[in-house]
NULO-34269 format. One record per residue (C-alpha): residue number from 1; residue in three letters; x negated, y, z negated. Coordinates in Angstrom, 3 decimals, m for minus. Each point is the difference from the previous one (the first is absolute). Example, Ala and Ser with C-alpha at 12.3 -4.5 7.8 and 13.67 -1.06 7.14 Angstrom:
! NULO-34269
(1; "Ala"; (m12.300; m4.500; m7.800));
(2; "Ser"; (m1.370; 3.440; 0.660));
//
This chain:
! NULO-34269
(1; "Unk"; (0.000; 0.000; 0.000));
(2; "Unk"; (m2.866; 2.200; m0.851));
(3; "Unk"; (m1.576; m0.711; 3.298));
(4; "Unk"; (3.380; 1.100; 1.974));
(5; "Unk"; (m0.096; 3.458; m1.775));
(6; "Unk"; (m3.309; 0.477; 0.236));
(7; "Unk"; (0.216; m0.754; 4.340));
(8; "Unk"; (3.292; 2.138; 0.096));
(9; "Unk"; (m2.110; 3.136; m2.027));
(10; "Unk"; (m2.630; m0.328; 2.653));
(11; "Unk"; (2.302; m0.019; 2.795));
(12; "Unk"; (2.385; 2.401; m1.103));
(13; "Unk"; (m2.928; 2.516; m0.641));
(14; "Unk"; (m1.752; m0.792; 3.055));
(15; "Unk"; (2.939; 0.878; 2.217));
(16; "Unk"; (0.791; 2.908; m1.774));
(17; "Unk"; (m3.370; 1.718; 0.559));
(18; "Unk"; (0.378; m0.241; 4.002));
(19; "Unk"; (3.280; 1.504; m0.430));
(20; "Unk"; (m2.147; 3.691; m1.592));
(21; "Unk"; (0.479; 2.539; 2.516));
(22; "Unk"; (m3.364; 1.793; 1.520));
(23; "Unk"; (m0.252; 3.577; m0.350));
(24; "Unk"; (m1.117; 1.840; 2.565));
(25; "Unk"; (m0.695; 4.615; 0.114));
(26; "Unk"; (1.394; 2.026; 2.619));
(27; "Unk"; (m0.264; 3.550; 0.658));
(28; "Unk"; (2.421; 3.173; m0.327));
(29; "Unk"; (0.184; 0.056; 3.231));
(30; "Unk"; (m1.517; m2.831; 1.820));
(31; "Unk"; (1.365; m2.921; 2.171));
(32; "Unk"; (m2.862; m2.216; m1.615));
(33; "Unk"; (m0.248; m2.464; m2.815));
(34; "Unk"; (m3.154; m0.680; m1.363));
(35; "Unk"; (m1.813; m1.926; m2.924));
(36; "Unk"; (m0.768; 2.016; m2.914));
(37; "Unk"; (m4.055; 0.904; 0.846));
(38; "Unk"; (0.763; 1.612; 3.436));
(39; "Unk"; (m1.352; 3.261; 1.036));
(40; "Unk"; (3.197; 1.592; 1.131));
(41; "Unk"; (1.404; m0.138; m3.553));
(42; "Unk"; (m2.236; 2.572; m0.922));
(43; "Unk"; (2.697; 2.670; m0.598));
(44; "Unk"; (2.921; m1.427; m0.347));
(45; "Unk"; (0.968; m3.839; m1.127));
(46; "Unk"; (3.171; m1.926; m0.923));
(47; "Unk"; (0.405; m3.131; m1.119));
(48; "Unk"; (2.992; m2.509; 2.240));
(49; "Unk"; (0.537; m3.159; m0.056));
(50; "Unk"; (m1.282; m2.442; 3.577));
(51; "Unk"; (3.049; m0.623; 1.152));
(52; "Unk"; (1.540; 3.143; m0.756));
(53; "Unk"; (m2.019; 1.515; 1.887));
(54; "Unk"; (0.329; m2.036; 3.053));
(55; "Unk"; (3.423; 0.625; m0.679));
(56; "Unk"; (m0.098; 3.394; 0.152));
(57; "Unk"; (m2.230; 0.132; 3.235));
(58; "Unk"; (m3.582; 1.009; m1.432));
(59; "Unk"; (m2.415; m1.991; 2.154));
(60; "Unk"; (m3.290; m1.526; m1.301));
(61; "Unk"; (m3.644; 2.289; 0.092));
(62; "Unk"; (m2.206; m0.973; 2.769));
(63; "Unk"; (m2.815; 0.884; m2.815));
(64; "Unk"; (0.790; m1.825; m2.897));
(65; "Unk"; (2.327; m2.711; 1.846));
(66; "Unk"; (1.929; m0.981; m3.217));
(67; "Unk"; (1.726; m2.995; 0.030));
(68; "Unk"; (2.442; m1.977; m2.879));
(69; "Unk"; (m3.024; m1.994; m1.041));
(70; "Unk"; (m2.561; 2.630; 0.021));
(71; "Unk"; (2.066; 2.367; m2.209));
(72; "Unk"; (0.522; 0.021; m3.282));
(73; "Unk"; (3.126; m0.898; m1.700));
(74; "Unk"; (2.892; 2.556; m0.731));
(75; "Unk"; (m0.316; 2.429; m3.554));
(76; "Unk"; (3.038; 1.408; 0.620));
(77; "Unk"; (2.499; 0.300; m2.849));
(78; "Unk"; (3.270; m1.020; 1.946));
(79; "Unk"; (0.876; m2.383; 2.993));
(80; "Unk"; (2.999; 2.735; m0.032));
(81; "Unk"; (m2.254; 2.554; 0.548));
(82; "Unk"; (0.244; 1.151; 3.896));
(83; "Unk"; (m2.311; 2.441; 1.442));
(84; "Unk"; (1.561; 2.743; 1.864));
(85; "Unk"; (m1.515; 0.843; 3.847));
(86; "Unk"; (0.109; 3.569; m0.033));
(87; "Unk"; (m1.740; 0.708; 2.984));
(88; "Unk"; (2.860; m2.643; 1.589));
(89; "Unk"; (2.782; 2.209; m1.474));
(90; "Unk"; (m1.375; 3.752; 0.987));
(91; "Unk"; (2.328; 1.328; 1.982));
(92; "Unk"; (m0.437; 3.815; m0.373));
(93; "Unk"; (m3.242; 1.474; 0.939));
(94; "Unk"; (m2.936; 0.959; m2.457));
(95; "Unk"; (m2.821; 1.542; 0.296));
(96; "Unk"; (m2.803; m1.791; 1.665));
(97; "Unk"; (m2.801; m1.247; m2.542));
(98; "Unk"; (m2.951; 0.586; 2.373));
(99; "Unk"; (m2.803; 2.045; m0.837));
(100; "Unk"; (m1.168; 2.853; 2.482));
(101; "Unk"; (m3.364; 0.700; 1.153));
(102; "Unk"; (m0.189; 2.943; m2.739));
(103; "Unk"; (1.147; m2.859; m2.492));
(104; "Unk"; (3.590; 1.108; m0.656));
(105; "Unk"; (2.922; m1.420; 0.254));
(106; "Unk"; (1.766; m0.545; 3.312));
(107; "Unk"; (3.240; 2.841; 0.363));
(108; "Unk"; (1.602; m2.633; 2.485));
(109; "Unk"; (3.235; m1.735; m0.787));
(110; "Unk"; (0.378; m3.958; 1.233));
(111; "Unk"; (2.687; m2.888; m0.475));
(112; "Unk"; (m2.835; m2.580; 0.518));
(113; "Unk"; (0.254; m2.960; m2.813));
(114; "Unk"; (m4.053; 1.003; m0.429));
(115; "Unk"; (0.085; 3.292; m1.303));
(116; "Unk"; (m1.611; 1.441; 2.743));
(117; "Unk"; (0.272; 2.811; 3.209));
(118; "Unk"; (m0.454; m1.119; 3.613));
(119; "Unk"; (m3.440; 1.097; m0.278));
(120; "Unk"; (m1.313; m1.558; m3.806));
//
């Protein structure tokens, strides 16, 4: 009897750790999903779950290439927890958050899900 516990402890827990979700970092306004060392998350960085994320249309870096077993697993609080795509859901313009050649900010106003003018 001790024996059948013991094999259904080992098998319960060892099915439950493939089922952790991998976390992977997008950007505020990237299209990108990448593992949590990449370059491009200098600035800006949130955590999303893997499939989430393909969910929500982010594809993978071409730098860091992460992929579900490369990553590590998810540290978010709750699976209820759903990111919001703002750059998906912009529909009035904003200012554009290029830099000029002076270094300020861009005047231009743009609708593009990346934040940016026609020329940034």
């Amino acid at each position: 009897m001790k024996q059948v516990r013991l094999l259904l402890f080992f098998l319960t827990f060892t099915f439950s750790s493939i089922a952790v979700a991998q976390s992977v970092y997008t950007t505020q306004t990237g299209e990108k999903y990448h593992k949590t060392n990449c370059r491009y998350l200098k600035y800006s960085k949130k955590e999303i779950d893997l499939k989430k994320a393909i969910a929500l249309g982010y594809a993978a870096c071409k730098v860091c290439k992460p992929t579900a077993s490369n990553t590590k697993p998810s540290t978010l609080k709750s699976n209820n927890t759903t990111p919001t795509n703002t750059a998906s859901k912009n529909t009035t313009a904003t200012q554009c958050t290029g830099k000029t050649k002076a270094g300020n900010r861009c005047k231009r106003k743009t609708k593009n899900s990346s934040g940016r003018c026609y020329q940034h």
